[in-house]
N, C-alpha and C positions, 0 to 999 in steps of 0.2 A: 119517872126515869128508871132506868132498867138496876138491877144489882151489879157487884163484883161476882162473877166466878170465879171458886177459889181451884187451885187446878195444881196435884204433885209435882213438884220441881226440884230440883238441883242443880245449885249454882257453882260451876266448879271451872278449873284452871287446867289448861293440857298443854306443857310446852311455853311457847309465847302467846297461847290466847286463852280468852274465857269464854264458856257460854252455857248457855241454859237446854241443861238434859233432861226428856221425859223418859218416863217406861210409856210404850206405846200404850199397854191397857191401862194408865192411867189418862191419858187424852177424851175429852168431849169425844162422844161417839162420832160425830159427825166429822171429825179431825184424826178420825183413827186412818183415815183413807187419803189417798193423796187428794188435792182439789182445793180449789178456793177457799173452803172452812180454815182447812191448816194451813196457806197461805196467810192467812188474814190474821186466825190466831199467833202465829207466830212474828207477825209486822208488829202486833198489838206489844205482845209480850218486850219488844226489843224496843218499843216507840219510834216506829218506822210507818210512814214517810217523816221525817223531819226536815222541816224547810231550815231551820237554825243550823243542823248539823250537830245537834247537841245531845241529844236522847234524855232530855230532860224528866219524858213521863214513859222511861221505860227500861228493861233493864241493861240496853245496850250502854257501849260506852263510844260511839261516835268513831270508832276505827273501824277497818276491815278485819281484826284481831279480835273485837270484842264484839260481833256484830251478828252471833251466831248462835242457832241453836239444833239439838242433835234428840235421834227418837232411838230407844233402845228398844229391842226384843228379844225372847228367845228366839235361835235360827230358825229358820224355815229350809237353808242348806245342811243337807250331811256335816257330819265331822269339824261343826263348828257349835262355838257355845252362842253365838248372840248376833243378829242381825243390827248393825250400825247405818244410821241415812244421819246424812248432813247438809242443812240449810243454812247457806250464805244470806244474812238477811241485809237488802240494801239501805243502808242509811238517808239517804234524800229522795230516793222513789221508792214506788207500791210494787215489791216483786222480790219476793227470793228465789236467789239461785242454787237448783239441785242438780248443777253438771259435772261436781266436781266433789274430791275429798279434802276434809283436813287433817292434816297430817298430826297435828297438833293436837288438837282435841281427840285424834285418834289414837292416843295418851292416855286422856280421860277417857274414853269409853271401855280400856280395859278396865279400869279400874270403877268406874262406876256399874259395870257388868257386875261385879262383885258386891259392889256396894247395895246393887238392885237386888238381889237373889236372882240375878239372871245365870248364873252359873253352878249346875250341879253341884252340892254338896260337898260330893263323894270325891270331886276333881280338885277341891284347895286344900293343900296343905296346913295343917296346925301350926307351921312355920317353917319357910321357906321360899320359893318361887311360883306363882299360879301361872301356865300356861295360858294363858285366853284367847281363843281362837275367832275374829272375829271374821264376818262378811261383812266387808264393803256395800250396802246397797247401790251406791249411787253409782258406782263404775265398776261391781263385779270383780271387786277382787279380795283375794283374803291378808288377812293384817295378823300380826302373829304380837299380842302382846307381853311379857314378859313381868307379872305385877308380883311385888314383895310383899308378902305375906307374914303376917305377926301374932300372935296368940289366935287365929284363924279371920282375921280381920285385916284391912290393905294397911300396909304399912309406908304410911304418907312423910313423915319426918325423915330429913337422914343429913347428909352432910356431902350431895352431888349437887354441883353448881352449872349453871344454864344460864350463859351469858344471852340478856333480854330479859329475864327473871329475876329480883330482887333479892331472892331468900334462897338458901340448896332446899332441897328435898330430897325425897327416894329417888334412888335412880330405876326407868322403868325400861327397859330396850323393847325396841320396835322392830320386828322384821316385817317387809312387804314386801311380799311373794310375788313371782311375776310381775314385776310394774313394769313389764317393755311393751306393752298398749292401752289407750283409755278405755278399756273395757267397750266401747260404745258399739267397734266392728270388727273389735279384736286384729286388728288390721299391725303394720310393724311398726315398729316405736319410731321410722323416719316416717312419716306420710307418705313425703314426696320421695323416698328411697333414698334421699342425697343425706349426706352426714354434712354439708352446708350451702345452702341456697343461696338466692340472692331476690330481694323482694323487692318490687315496685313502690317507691312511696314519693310524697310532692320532694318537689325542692327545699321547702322550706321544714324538711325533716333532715333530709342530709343530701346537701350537693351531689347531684348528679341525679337525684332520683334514685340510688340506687345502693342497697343494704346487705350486706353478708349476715346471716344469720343460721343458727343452728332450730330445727323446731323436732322436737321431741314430745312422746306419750307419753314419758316414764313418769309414774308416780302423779303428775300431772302433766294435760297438754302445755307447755314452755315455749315462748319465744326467746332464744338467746343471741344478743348482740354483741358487739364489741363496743368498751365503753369509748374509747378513742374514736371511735370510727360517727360517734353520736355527740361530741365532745367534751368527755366527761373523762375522770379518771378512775371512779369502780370505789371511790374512796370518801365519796357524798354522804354528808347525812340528811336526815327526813328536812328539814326545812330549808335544805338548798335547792330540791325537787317539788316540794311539796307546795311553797311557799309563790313557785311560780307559774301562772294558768298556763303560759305557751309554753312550756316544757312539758307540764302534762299533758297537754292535747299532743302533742309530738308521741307523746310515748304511746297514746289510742289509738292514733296511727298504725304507729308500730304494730298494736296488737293486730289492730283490723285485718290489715294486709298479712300478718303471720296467720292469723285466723282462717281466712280466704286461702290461702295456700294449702292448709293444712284439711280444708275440708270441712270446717267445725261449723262454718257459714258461709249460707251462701250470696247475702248483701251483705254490702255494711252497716245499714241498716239492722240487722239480728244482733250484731256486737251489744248493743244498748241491752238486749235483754239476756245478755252472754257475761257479765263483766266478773264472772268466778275463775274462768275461763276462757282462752288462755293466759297464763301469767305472761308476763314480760319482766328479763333480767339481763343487765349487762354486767361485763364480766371483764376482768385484767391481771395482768402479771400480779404475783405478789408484791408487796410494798409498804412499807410502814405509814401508819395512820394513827386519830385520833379517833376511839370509838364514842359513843353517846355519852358514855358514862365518864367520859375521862379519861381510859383506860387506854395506853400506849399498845398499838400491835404491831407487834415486829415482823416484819416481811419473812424473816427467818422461822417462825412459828407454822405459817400459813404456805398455803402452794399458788393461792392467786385470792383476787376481792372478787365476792357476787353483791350485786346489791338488785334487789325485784321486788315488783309494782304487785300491789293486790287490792283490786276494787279499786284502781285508778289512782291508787296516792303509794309513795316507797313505803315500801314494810320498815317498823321498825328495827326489826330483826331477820329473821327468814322465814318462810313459810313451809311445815314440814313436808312438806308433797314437794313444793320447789326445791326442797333440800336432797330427795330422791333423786331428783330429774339433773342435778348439777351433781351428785357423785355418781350417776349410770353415763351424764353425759361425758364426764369427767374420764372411767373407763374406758372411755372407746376413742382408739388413735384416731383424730383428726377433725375432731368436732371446735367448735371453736371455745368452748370450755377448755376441753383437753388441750387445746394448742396454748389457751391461754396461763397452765398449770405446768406448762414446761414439754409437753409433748409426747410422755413419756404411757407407759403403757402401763394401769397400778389398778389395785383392791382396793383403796381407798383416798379420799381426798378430805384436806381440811382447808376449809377456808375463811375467810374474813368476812363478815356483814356487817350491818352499822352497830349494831351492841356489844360486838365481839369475836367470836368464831366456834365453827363448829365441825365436827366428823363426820362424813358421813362414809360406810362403806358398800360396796356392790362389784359383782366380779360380771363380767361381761365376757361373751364369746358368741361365733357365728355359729348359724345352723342353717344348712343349704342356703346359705351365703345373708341371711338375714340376721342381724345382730341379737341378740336376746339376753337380757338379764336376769336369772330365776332368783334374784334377793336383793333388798337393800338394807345396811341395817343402820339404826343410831338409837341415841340413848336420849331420850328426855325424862321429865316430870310431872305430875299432877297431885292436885289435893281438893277439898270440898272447901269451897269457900264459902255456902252457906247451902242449908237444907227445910225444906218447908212447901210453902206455897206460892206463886204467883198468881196474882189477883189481874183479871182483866173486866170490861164492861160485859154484862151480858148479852147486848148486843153487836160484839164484834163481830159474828160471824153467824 
């Protein structure tokens, strides 16, 4: 029987998720490149396929949150310090998805940039703020992180709170630069030009066959609904969605047909091996609720509820890419977020998800009559929640 390979890791937290980051040149030569090696490596590392849905013999945790892992380098673009890729690793099939970013963990990768010696010396403060400038690999855009800096080392502890997070940490602010395309054709943040469509789906999604929807690039490609329009009121937590199979195939649906529109595919068939991308999110007036934790939100605090699907099950929180795509969608008069946030024309939106709520801000304006956003910005957190090695078979790959 073959050995454990032991292989550098770091296990850390970015926002509302966790997962497992390399430095590129610490990876098996063979997984330093894209391809089947690093596919496989990476299923191994997370204990993916899992038919339980458990992740028993690996280091996932059976969410679309926890089910991730991220390869760090120094840039290979100009005027940035570190090359960032992120893989979506599927929990019950053989396949990770690299179509999309996370926002979240794009948190952590400032700050493990640092941690790595991925970032010049000469560029961090002895105490203060570190600029880190990253490239997006996976959709080509740059991510501006904002890490706090303490006797010349990241300063992890603080007393900012992130509702979906247990504990405050430092606060880290995230700018993403340009997010009004998915990098893939650089194409405009509406596909289909329309600021809201209306999409083909069975009857047994919504009477008539027929859906208003908003579908956006920003930050990530987005299907946006009306929760009403789906029968829902924006104000559901994970296991009034999650708990039930025809509700969730409704909402694949959903995607499909947002997907198909949008261009991202061209069967439905490709969905299956798509599920990073597109999100699906509905979305409603503001309205007082009861969050996960217990926690009363008052419609008065908030501008409206989003609640969105990642990897086929509700988030328990929000997803930071999603959280892009609902404050740039939010911006712009007449999209069905903004209509659903009061209609009004603003820099920034906060809103309600099932742990809590959050800000996001982004200023939007046209350019020969195509909308464009040059920024989004919000604040999350990260920290190293352990550092070492992970062991896999030496046969994995």
């Amino acid at each position: 029987m073959s050995q454990q390979l032991k292989v550098p890791a770091t296990y850390m937290r970015g926002g509302t998720s966790k997962g497992v980051f390399f430095r590129l040149q610490d990876l098996p030569a063979s997984c330093q490149q894209p391809g089947p090696a690093r596919d496989k490596l990476f299923m191994r590392v997370i204990g993916s396929p899992d038919p339980y849905s458990a992740h028993i013999d690996g280091m996932g945790g059976a969410t679309s949150s926890t089910s991730k892992c991220v390869i760090l380098a120094k840039s290979s673009v100009p005027e940035h310090d570190v090359d960032y890729l992120y893989g979506q690793v599927s929990i019950d099939k053989a396949f990770v998805d690299w179509s999309g970013n996370c926002g979240n963990l794009s948190t952590a990768a400032g700050a493990f940039a640092i941690h790595a010696g991925l970032v010049d010396p000469s560029r961090i403060p002895e105490n203060g703020v570190c600029m880190v400038r990253i490239w997006q690999a996976n959709i080509h855009k740059t991510i501006i992180a904002h890490v706090p800096v303490s006797n010349g080392q990241v300063q992890e502890t603080g007393d900012f709170e992130l509702d979906g997070v247990t504990f405050p940490a430092a606060e880290i602010v995230l700018e993403f630069m340009d997010p009004s395309d998915d990098g893939e054709d650089g194409g405009s943040m509406f596909p289909t030009g329309n600021l809201v469509d209306e999409l083909d789906v069975a009857d047994e999604v919504v009477k008539g066959g027929k859906l208003k929807a908003t579908l956006i690039t920003a930050g990530i490609p987005t299907v946006f609904v009306n929760a009403q329009d789906i029968g829902y009121t924006g104000t559901e937590l994970r296991e009034a969605i999650n708990t039930d199979p025809a509700a969730l195939a409704r909402f694949e649906a959903i995607r499909i047909a947002g997907a198909l529109r949008m261009g991202l595919i061209k069967t439905p068939e490709e969905a299956a091996t798509r599920q990073h991308t597109p999100k699906v999110a509905f979305v409603a007036p503001a309205t007082n609720y009861v969050s996960s934790s217990g926690k009363t939100v008052n419609a008065d605090d908030i501008d409206l509820v989003v609640r969105a699907l990642s990897m086929g099950k509700l988030h328990h929180a929000m997803m930071g890419t999603a959280a892009v795509a609902i404050g740039t969608a939010a911006a712009i008069p007449g999209t069905l977020v903004n209509l659903a946030a009061g209609g009004e024309a603003r820099e920034a939106v906060r809103f309600g998800h099932p742990s809590g709520t959050l800000r996001v801000g982004a200023a939007a304006g046209q350019v020969d009559g195509q909308w464009r956003v040059t920024k989004a910005i919000m604040s999350r957190s990260a920290r190293i929640l352990m550092e070492g090695f992970v062991r896999v078979p030496a046969d994995t790959f």
